[in-house]
C-alpha positions in Angstrom: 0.0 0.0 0.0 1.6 3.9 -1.0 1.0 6.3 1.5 0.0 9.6 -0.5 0.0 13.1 1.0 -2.8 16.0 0.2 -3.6 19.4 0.6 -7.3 19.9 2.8 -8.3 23.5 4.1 -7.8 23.2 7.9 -11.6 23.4 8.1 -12.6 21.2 6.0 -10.3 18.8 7.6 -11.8 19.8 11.0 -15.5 18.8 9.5 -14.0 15.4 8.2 -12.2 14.8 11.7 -15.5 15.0 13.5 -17.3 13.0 10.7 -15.0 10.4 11.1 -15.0 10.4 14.7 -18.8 10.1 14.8 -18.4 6.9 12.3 -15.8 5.4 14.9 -13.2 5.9 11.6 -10.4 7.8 10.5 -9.9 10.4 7.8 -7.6 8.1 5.9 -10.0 5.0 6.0 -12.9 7.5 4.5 -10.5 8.8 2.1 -9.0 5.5 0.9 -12.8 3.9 0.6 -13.9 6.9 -1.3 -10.9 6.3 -3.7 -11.6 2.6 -4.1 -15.3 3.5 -4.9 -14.0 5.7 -7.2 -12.1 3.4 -9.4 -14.7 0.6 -9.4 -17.2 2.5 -10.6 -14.7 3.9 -13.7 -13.6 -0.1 -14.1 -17.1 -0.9 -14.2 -18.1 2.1 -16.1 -15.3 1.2 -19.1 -16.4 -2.5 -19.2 -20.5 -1.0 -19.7 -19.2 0.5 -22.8 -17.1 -1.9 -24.1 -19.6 -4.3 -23.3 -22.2 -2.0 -25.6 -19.5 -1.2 -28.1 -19.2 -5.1 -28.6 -23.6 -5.8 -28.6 -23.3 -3.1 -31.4 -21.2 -4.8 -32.9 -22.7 -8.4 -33.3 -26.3 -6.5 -33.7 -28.1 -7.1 -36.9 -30.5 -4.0 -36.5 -29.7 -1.3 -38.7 -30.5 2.4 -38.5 -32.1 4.7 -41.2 -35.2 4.0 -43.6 -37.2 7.0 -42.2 -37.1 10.2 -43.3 -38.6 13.0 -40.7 -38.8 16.5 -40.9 -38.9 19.1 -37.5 -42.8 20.0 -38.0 -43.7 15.8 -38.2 -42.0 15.0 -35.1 -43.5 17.5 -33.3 -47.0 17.2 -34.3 -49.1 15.9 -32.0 
């Protein structure tokens, strides 16, 4: 594990102090489980896409055929 240092305003890292504290935490376990959400939801996000990238792909469906104009699509 790599210890990382940041920058916090002092109050802002008062607010997380006492946040923590209330959570029977620490500031670095609330930072490093942000961090982790962080990434999983960007691994999981790029594998949704190449996952659609791929279903378009092997997808027989095409697009086009239909011709519309801006007054047809919004009559009512």
């Amino acid at each position: 594990m790599k210890n990382i240092t940041l920058s916090v305003d002092d109050e802002v890292l008062v607010q997380v102090r006492r946040y923590a504290a209330e959570r029977n935490t620490t500031v670095n376990a609330l930072v490093r489980e942000h961090l982790t959400r962080m990434a999983r939801h960007a691994d999981r996000a790029a594998l949704a896409r190449r996952r659609i990238r791929e279903l378009s792909e092997q997808s027989r469906a095409r697009l086009g055929g239909a011709d519309f104009d801006r007054d047809a699509l919004h009559e009512r």
